[in-house]
C-alpha positions as CSV (number, residue, x, y, z in Angstrom):
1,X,7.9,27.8,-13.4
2,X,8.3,24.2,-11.7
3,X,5.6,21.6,-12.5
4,X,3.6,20.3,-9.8
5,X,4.2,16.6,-9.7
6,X,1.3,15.5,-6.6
7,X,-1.6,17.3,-5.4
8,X,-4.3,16.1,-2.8
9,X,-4.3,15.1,0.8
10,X,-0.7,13.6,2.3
11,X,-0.1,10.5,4.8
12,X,2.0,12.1,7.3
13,X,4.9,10.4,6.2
14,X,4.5,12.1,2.9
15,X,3.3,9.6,0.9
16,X,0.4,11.0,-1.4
17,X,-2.8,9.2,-0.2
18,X,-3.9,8.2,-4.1
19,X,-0.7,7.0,-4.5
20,X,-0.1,5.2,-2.1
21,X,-3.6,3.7,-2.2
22,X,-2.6,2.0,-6.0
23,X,0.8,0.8,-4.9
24,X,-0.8,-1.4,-2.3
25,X,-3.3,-2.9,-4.8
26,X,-0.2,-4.2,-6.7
27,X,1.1,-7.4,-6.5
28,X,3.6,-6.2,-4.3
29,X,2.1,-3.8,-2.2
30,X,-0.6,-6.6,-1.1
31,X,2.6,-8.8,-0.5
32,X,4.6,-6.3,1.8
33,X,1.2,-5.1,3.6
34,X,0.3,-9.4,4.0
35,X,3.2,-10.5,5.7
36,X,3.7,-7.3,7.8
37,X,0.6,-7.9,9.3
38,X,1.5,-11.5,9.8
39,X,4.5,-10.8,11.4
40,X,2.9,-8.2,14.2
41,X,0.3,-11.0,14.7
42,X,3.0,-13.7,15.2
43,X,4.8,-11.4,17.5
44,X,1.7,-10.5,19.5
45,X,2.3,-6.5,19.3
46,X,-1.0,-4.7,20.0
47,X,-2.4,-2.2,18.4
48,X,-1.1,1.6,19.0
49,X,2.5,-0.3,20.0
50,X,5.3,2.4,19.2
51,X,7.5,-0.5,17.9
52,X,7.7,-1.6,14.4
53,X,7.8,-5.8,13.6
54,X,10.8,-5.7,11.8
55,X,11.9,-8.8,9.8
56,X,15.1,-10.2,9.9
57,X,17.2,-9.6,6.7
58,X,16.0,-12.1,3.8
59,X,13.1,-13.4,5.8
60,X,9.4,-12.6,5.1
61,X,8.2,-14.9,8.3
62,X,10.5,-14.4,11.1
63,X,11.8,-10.9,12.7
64,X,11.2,-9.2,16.1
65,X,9.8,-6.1,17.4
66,X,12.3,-2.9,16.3
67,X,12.1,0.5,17.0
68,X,11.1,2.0,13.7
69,X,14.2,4.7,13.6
70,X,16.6,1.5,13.8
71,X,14.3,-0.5,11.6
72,X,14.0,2.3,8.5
73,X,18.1,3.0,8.9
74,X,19.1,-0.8,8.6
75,X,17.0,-0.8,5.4
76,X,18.5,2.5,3.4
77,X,21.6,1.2,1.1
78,X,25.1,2.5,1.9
79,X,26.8,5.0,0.0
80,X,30.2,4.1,-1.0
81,X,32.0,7.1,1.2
């Protein structure tokens, strides 16, 4: 029989809701959810906007507004074919 790795509530995303809650108390997680959040500011988006502020590669200041199917497929790493 399989062992159950996660149980409890889900983001719909499928992120586990404790999890995720502890990874963004790290160092990093407080980093990535910082200057996301500075970056939809910069770029004015407004709450409930179906776009995504997606940084430019390398740059954790500067990016522009992305859908976020484009935005999550320039980030996956390439498989050597």
């Amino acid at each position: 029989m399989a062992k159950q790795r996660f149980n409890g509530p889900k983001y719909a995303n499928g992120n586990h809701k404790e999890q995720q809650k502890a990874y963004n108390r790290t160092k990093k997680g407080t980093d990535l959810r910082v200057n996301a959040n500075k970056l939809r500011a910069k770029l004015k988006m407004k709450v409930g906007d179906k776009r995504e502020a997606g940084h430019y590669a390398g740059s954790t200041t500067d990016g522009a507004p992305q859908n976020a199917s484009s935005n999550a497929a320039r980030k996956k790493p390439r498989r050597p074919a």
